[in-house]
C-alpha positions as a Markdown table, in Angstrom:
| # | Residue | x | y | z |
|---|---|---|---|---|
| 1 | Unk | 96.7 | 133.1 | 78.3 |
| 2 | Unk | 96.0 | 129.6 | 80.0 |
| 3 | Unk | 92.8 | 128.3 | 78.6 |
| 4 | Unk | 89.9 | 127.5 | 80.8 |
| 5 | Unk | 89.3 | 124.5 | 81.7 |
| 6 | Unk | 85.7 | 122.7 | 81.1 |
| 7 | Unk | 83.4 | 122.7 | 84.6 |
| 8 | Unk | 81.8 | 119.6 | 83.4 |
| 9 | Unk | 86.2 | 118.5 | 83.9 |
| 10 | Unk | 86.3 | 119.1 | 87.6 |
| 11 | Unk | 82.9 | 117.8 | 89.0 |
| 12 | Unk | 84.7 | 114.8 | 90.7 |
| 13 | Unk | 85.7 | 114.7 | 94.6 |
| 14 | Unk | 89.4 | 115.0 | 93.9 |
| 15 | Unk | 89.7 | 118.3 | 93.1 |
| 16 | Unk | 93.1 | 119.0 | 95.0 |
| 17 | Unk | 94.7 | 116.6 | 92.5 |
| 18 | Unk | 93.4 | 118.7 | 89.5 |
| 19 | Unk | 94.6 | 121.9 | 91.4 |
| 20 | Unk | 98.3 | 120.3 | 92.0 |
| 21 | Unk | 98.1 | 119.0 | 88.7 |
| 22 | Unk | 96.8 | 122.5 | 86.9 |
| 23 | Unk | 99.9 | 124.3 | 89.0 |
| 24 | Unk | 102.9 | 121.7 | 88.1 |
| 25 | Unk | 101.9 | 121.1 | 84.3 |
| 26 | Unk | 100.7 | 124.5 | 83.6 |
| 27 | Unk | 98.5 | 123.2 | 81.0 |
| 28 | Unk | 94.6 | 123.4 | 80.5 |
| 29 | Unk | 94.1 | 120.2 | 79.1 |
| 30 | Unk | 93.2 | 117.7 | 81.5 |
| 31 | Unk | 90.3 | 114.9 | 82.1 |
| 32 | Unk | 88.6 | 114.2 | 85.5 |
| 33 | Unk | 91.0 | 113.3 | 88.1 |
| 34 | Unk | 89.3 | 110.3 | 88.7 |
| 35 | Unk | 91.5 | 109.2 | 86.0 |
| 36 | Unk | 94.4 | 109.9 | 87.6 |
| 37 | Unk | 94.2 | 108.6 | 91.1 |
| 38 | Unk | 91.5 | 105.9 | 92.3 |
| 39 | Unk | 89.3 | 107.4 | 94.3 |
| 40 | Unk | 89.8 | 106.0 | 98.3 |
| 41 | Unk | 87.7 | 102.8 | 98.9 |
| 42 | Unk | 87.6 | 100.7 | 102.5 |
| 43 | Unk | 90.2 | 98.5 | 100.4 |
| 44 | Unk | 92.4 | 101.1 | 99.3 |
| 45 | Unk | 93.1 | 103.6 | 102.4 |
| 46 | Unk | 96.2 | 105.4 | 100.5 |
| 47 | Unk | 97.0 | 106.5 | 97.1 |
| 48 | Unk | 100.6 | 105.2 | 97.0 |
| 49 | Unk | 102.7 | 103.3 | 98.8 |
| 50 | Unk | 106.5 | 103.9 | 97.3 |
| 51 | Unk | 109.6 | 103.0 | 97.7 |
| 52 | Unk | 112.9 | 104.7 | 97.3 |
| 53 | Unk | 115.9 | 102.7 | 96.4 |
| 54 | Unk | 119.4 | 104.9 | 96.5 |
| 55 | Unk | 122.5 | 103.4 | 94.7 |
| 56 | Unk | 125.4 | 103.0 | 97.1 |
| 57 | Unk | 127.6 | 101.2 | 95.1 |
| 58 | Unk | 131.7 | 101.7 | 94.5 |
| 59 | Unk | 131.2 | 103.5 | 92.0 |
| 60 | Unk | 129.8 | 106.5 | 94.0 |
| 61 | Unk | 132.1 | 108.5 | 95.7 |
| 62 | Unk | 131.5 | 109.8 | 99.7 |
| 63 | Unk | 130.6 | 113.1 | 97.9 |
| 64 | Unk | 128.0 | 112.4 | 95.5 |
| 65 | Unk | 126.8 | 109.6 | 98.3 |
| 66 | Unk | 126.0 | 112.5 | 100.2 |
| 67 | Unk | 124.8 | 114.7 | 97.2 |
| 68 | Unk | 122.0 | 111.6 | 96.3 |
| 69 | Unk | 121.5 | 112.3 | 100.5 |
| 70 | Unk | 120.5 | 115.8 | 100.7 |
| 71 | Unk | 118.9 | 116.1 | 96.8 |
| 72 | Unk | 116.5 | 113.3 | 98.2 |
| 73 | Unk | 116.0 | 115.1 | 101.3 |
| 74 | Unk | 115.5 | 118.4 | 99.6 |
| 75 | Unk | 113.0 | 117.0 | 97.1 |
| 76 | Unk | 110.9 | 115.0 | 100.1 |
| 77 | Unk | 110.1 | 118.6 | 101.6 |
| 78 | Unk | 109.7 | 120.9 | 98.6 |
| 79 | Unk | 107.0 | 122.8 | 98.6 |
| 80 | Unk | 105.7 | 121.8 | 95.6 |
| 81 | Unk | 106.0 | 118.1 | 96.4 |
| 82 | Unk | 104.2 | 118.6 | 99.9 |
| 83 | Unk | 101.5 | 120.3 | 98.3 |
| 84 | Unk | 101.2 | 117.4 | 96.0 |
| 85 | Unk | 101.5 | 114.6 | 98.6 |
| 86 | Unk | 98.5 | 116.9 | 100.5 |
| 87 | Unk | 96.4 | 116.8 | 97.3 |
| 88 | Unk | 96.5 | 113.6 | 97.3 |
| 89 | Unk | 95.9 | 112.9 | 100.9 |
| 90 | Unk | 99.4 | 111.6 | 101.8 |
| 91 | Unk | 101.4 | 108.9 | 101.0 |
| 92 | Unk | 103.8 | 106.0 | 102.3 |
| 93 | Unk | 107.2 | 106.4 | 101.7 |
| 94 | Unk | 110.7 | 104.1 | 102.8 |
| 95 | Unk | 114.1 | 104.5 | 101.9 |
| 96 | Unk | 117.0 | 101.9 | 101.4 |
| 97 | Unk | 120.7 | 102.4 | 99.9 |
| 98 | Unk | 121.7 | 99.5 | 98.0 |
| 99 | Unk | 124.7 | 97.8 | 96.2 |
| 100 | Unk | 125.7 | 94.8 | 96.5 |
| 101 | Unk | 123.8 | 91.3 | 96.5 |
| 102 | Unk | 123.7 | 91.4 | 100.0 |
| 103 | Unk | 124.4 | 95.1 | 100.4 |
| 104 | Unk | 121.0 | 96.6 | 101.6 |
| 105 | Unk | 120.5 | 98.9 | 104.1 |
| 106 | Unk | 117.3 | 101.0 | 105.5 |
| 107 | Unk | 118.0 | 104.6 | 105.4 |
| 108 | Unk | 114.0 | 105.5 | 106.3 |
| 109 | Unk | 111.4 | 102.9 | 108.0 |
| 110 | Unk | 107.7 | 103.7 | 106.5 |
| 111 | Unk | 106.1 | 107.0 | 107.5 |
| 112 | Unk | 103.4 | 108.4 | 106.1 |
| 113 | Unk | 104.0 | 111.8 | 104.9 |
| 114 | Unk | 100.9 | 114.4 | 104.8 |
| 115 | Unk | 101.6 | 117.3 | 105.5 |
| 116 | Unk | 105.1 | 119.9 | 105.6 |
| 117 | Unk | 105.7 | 118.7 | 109.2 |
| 118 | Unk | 106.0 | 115.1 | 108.2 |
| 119 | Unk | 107.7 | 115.4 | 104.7 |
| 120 | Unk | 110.6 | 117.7 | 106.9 |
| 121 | Unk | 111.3 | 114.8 | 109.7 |
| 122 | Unk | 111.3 | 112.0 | 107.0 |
| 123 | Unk | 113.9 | 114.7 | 105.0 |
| 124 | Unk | 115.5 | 115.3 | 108.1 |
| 125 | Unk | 116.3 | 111.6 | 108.9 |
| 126 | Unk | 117.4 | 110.8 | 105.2 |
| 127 | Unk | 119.9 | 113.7 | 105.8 |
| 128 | Unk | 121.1 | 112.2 | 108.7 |
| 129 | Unk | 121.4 | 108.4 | 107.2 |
| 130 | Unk | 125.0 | 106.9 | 107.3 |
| 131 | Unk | 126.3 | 105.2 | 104.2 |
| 132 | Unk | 126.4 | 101.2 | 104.6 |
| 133 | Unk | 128.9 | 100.6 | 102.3 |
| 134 | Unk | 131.3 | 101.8 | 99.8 |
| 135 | Unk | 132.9 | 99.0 | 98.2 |
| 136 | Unk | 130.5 | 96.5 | 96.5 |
| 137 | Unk | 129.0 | 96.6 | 92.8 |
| 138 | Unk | 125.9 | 96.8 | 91.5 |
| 139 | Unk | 123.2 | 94.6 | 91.8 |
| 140 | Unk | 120.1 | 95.8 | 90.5 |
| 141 | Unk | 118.1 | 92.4 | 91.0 |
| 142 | Unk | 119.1 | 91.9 | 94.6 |
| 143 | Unk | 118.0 | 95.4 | 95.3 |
| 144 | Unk | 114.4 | 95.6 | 93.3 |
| 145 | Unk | 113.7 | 92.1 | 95.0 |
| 146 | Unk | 114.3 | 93.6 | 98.3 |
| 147 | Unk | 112.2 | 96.5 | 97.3 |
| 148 | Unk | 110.0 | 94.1 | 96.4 |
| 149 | Unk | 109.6 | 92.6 | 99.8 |
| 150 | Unk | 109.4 | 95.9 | 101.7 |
| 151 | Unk | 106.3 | 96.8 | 99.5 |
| 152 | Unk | 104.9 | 94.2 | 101.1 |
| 153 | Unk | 105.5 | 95.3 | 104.2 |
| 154 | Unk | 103.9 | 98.4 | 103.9 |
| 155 | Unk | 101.8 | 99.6 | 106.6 |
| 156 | Unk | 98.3 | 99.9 | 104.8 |
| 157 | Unk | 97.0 | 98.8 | 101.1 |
| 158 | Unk | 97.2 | 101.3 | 98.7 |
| 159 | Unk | 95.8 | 102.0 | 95.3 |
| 160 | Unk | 99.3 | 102.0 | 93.7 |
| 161 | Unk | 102.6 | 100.6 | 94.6 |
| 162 | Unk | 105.7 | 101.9 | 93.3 |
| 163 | Unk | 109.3 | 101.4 | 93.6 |
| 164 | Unk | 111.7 | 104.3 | 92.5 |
| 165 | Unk | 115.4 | 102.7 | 91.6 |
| 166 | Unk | 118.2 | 105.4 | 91.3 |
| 167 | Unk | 121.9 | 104.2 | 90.2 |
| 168 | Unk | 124.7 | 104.8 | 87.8 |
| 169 | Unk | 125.3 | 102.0 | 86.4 |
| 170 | Unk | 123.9 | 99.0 | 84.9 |
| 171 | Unk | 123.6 | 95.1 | 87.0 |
| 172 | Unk | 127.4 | 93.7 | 87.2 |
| 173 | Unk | 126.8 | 91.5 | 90.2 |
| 174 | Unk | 124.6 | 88.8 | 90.6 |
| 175 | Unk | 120.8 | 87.9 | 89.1 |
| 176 | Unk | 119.1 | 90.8 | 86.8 |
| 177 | Unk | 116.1 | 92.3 | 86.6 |
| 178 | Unk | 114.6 | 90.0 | 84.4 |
| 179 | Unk | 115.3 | 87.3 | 87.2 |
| 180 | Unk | 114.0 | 89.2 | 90.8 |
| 181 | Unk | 110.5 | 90.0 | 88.6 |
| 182 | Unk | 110.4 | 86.3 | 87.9 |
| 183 | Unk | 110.9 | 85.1 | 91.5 |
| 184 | Unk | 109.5 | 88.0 | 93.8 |
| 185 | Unk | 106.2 | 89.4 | 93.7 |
| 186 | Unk | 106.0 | 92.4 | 91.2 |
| 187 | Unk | 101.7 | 92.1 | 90.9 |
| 188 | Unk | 100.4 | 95.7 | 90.6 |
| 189 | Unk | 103.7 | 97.2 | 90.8 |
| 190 | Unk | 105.2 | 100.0 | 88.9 |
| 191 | Unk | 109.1 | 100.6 | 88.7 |
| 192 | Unk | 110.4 | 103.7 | 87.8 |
| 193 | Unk | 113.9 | 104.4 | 87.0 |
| 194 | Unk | 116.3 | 107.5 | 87.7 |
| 195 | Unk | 119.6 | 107.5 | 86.0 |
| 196 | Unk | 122.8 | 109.7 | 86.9 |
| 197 | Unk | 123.8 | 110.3 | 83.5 |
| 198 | Unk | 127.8 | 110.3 | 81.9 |
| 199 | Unk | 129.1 | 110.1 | 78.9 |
| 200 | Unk | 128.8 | 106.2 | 78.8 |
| 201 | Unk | 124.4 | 106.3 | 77.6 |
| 202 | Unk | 124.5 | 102.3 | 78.1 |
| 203 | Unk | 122.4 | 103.2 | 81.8 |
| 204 | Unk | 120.1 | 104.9 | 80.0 |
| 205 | Unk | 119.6 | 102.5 | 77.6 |
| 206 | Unk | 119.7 | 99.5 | 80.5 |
| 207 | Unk | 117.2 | 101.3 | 83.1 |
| 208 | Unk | 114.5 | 101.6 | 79.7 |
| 209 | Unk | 114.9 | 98.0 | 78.7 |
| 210 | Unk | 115.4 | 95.9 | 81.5 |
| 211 | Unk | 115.0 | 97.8 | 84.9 |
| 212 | Unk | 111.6 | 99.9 | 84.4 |
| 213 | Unk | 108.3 | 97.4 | 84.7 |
| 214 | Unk | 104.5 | 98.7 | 84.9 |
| 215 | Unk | 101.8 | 100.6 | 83.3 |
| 216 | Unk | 103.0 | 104.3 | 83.2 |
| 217 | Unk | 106.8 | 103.1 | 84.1 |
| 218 | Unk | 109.3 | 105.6 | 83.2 |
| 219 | Unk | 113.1 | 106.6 | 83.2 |
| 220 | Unk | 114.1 | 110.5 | 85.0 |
| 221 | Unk | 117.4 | 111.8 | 84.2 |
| 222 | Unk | 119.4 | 113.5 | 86.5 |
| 223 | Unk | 122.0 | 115.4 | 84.3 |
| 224 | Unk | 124.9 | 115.0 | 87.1 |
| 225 | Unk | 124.7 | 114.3 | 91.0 |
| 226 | Unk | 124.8 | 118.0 | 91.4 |
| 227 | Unk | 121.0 | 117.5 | 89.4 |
| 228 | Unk | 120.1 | 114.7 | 91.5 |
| 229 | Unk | 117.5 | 116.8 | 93.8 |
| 230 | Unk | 116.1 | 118.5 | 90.6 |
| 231 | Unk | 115.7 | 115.3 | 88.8 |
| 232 | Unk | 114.3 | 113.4 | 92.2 |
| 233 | Unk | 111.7 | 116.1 | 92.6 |
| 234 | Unk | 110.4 | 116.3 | 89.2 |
| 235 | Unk | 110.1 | 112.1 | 89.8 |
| 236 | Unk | 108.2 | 112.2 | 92.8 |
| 237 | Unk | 106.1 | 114.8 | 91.7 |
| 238 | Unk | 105.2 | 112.5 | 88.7 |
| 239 | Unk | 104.8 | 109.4 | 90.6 |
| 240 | Unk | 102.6 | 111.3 | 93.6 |
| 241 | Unk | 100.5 | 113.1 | 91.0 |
| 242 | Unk | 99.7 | 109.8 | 88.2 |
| 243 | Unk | 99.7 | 110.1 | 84.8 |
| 244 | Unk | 97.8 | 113.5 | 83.7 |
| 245 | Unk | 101.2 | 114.8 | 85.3 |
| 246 | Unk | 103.5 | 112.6 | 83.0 |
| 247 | Unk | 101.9 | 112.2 | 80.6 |
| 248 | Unk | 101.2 | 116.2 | 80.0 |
| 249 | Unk | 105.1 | 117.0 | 80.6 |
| 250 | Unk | 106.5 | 114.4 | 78.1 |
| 251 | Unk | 107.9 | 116.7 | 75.8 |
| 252 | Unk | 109.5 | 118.5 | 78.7 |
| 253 | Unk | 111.6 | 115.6 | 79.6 |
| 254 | Unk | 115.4 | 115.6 | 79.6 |
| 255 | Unk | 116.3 | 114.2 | 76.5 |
| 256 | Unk | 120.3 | 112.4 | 75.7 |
């Protein structure tokens, strides 16, 4: 039997976050949810702004292109995603594929997602994104620097900013990590990692080094391309909710 959780717990306005949170986790042990999200101010009109950065490199193939495609667009308008993105009282979201140094392309312009209507268009449009390119290599610092820059062009301020980064391999072209969070603007910014796992763990071990940056910054695992939508969804769900959500789940991570 779940245990009951302390009134004294849920006193504070956010009680749809503590709802989403109780339902996802499936745990009794929580704080106030003013702990988890700021509350909204005049200076922070959103909870998150968020980015989503898709590899598109060579070494993805036109089918698992197109799996990273329809797992993204799949996890956007989940149920269980929309409810969280509701509980928190929506969120901005924009999409790029990336590969090369100069190989970035928009695959979703910022909307702000609230409700199932919204999440399903912004889905539907990532479904319908073409590839940009299929013959470049990977580089990671060109793309979080243009991540980077779209943050700032996000339409409202928001009490967090995060940028998601999904690939399969680790920088081979160009300037690193290390160098794009020296020379763009990474203030208040969280980057989170998801890795398309193969036998060869060095991604794993590069995206938990040298890619993730921020308090509460983390690497998901998607187990194979054919995971990618199971693996996206459990990362959005994570990044919408905060950090009762991760941090409660931990020990349910994928481990290598």
């Amino acid at each position: 039997m779940r245990p009951s959780l302390d009134p004294l717990l849920v006193t504070c306005p956010q009680r749809r976050v503590l709802k989403a949170v109780t339902r996802f986790v499936g745990l009794g042990v929580l704080v106030c949810v003013t702990s988890v999200l700021p509350l909204r101010t005049s200076a922070h009109a959103c909870s998150l702004s968020l980015v989503l950065a898709m590899d598109g490199s060579a070494s993805v193939d036109d089918r698992e292109h197109q799996l990273q495609l329809n797992g993204l667009a799949d996890a956007i308008k989940d149920p269980d995603v929309i409810q969280a993105i509701d509980a928190v009282g929506g969120i901005w979201l924009t999409s790029f594929e990336w590969s090369g140094k100069h190989q970035q392309r928009q695959q979703l312009g910022w909307r702000h997602l609230t409700d199932e209507e919204s999440a399903t268009r912004a889905a539907e449009t990532l479904r319908r994104a073409p590839r940009g390119y299929d013959e470049f290599p990977t580089a990671i610092g060109y793309a979080l620097g243009y991540a980077a820059v779209q943050l700032q062009k996000a339409p409202e301020p928001c009490a967090r900013k995060v940028i998601d980064i999904a690939g399969d391999g680790i920088n081979n072209d160009g300037f690193g990590p290390a160098s794009a969070y020296r020379a763009f603007n990474f203030q208040g910014v969280t980057v989170n990692g998801l890795v398309i796992a193969s036998e060869d763990p060095a991604p794993f071990d590069y995206y938990n080094a040298q890619v993730i940056r921020g308090p509460g910054s983390f690497v998901e695992v998607a187990t194979s391309y054919e995971d990618y939508a199971r693996a996206m969804k459990r990362k959005l769900l994570r990044e919408i909710l905060g950090n009762a959500y991760a941090s409660l789940q931990e020990d349910l991570r994928p481990r290598r």
